[in-house]
N, C-alpha and C positions, 0 to 999 in steps of 0.2 A: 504494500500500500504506500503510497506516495504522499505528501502534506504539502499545503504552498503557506510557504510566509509571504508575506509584505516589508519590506524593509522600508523604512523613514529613519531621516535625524535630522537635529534642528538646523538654521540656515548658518551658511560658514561664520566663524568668529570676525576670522579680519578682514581689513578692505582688500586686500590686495590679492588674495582667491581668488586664480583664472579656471580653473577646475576641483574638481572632487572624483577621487577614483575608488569603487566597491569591488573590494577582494571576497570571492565566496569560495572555501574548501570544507569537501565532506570527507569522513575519517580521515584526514591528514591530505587530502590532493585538493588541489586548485580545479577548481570545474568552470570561475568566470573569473575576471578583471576586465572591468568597464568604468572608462571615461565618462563624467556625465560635467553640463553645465555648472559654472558656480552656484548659481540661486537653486539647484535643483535640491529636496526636501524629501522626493518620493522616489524610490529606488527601485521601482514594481515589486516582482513577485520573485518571490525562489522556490524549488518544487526539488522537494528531497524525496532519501525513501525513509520509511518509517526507522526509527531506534539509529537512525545515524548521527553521529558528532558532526557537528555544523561549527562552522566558525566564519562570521561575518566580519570584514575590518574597510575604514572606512579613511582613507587618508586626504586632505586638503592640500592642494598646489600651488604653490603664490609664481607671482608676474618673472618671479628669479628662478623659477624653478625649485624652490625647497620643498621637501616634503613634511608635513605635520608628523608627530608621534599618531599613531593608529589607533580610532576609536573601536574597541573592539567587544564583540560579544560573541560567547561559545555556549554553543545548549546542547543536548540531547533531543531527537526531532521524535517527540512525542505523541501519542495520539490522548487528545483528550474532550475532544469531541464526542457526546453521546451519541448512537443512534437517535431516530427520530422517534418516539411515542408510538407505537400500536395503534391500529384504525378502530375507529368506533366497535366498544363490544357489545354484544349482544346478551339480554336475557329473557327467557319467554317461560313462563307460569305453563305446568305441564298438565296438573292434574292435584287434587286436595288426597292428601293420605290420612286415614281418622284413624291411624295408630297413633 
């Protein structure tokens, strides 16, 4: 079974952000590194498989080229989503028992 996260983080600290770059690897391997806009907030989606190590990092590019230390977050990709509730049940009156 597979889960999708959404990635977001707040907008860059400094002025001088020309880009933001999202590292995504599961159990230990790099599966994306994408460039995005400076002003960009919303990072789509990532679609793991279930009980895998995820590790998201999220680094800022200034006009000189430097790179920020990496905001990072590592989970375990979980299912905790219930199923959905059972369809309407039914009961119907059978018969009177005078035991």
């Amino acid at each position: 079974m597979a889960l999708v996260y959404s990635v977001s983080a707040g907008p860059a600290v400094d002025a001088d952000v020309v880009s933001r770059e999202l590292t995504v690897a599961v159990n230990g391997e790099q599966i994306s590194r994408v460039s995005f806009p400076k002003e960009t907030t919303d990072f789509g989606e990532i679609k793991v498989a279930q009980d895998s190590n995820v590790s998201v990092a999220l680094v800022d590019i200034d006009d000189a080229g430097n790179r920020s230390q990496p905001a990072l977050r590592e989970f375990v990709a979980t299912d905790t989503i219930p199923p959905a509730a059972p369809g309407e049940i039914g009961v119907s009156l059978l018969r009177e028992d005078a035991s």
